[in-house]
N, C-alpha and C positions, 0 to 999 in steps of 0.2 A: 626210402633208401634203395629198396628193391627194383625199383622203379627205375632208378636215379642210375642203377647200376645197368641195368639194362639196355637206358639208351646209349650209354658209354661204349658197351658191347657190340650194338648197331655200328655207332661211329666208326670202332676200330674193322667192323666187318667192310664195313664200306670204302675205308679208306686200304686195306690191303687187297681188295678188288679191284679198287680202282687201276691198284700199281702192278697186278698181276691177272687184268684180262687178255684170257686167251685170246680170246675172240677178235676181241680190238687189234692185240698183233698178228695175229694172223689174215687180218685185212691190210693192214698198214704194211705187212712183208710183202706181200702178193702185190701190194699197189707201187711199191718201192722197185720191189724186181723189174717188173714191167716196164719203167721205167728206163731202171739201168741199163737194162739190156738193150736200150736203142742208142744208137752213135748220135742222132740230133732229132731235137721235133721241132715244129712252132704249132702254136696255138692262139687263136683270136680269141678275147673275152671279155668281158659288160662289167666295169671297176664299178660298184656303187658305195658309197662314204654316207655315214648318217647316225647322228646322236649329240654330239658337240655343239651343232652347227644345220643348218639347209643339208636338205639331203641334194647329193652330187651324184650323176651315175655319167661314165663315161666309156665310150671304147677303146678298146684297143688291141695288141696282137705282140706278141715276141716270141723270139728265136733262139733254141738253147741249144747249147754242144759244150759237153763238160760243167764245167764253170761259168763258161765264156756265155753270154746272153745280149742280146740289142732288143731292146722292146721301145716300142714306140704309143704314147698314150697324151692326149690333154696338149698335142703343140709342141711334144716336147720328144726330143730319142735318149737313148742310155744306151750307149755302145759300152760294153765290158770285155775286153780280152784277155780276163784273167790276172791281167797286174796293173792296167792301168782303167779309169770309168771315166767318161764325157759324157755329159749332157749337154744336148744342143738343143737351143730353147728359138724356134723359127720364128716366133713374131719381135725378138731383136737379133735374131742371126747372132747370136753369141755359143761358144762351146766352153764352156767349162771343164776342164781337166784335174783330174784328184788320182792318186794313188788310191787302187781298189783295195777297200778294206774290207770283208764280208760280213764283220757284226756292224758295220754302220749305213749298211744297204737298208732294213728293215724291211717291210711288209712288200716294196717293188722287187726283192728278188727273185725271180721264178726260177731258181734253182732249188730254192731250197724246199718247197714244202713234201718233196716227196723223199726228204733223209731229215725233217724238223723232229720227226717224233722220237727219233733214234739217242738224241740226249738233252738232258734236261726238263723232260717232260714224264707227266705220267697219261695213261692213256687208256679209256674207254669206250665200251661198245653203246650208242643209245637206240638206234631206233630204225628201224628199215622203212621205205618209205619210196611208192609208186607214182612216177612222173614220164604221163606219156606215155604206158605201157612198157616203162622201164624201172629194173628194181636199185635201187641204192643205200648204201650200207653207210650210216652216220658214227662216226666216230671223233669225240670232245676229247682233246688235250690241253691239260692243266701245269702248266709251268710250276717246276719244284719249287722255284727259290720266289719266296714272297715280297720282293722286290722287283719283279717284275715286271712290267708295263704289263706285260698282257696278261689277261684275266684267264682268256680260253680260247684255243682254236677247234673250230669243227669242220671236218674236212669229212666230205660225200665222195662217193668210190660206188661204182657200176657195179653191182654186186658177179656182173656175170664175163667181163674184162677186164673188170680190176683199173682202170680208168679212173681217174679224177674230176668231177665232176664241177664240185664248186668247195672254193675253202671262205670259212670265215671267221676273222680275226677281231675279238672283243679285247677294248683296251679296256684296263681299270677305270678310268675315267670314262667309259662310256661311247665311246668313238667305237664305233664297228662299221668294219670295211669286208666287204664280199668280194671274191675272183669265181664269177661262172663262167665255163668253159662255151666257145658257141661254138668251134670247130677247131679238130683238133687232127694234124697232119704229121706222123708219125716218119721217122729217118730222113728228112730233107735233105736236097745236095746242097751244100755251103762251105765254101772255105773260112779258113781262118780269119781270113783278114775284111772280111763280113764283120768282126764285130771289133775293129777297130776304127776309130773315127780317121775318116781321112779331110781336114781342112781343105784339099784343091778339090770337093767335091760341091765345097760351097761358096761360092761369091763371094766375096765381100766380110766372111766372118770373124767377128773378133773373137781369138784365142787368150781365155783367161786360165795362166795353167797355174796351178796351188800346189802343184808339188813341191 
């Protein structure tokens, strides 16, 4: 029984650490601010997918300002301006047009992982870890509600600029996807209408709008 009691004890120590590491926010704020505090960035990075399925690694690069994001990856662009998302897929010159919804973006939004942990998660420090003569601080987030696709995110952060280094997202089912950063270019000039799809830029494309 004493026993039995014990580990119980363990459990609930762990599980109210989990939900109140210092540490881990106080990485996650430092990497978040950093963040906000810039008007736009873009960054190029190595998408790899594996678990389900043949592992897939592929490149790519996108452009963020607010909300608003155009990443381009696999053949394909995603212009977002904030109210409305196209995807224009170049090997049939098709653009697809949808009212931007932000919970049906999923794992391609790069706005989000630097304000993900702020709700619905809970969030831990695991392990610092030397890549290249560079230090980096691991941090595992645990989605509250147990219906949720994803299992765990662990998101790497430069321990010494507070930088993002690589995030990866474990689904329940097994499918884990990585975003490593390969370069990464802080306040770009870019106007708005950068991340709006413009049709007279493409020849010949067929506009399929779902709105």
């Amino acid at each position: 029984m004493r026993k039995i009691l014990v580990v119980i004890a363990l459990g609930i120590s762990q599980l109210l650490h989990a939900q109140t590491d210092k540490r881990a926010a106080a990485i996650l704020d430092a990497m978040s601010n950093k963040y906000k505090s810039m008007t736009t960035f873009k960054v190029a990075f190595t998408y790899t997918s594996e678990g389900t399925g043949p592992k897939e690694t592929l490149k790519g690069d996108a452009t963020v300002k607010g909300t608003k994001f155009r990443l381009k990856m696999a053949g394909q662009e995603i212009f977002n301006d904030g109210k409305t998302m196209t995807t224009y897929i170049k090997e049939s010159n098709e653009a697809t047009v949808n009212n931007y919804d932000p919970k049906e973006v999923g794992d391609i939004d790069p706005t989000k992982v630097y304000t993900i942990y702020k709700k619905g998660y809970k969030y831990v420090f695991i392990e610092e870890v030397t890549e290249s003569g560079r230090v980096y601080e691991v941090v595992e987030l645990s989605p509250e509600k147990k219906e949720s696709k994803v299992a765990k995110v662990q998101i790497k952060v430069d321990k010494k600029d507070k930088s993002v280094k690589s995030w990866k997202i474990t689904q329940r089912n097994g499918q884990r996807v990585v975003f490593r950063v390969d370069k990464f270019t802080p306040n770009v000039s870019v106007e708005d209408k950068f991340f709006a799809f413009d049709a007279s830029q493409y020849k010949g494309v067929e506009v399929i709008d779902l709105r």
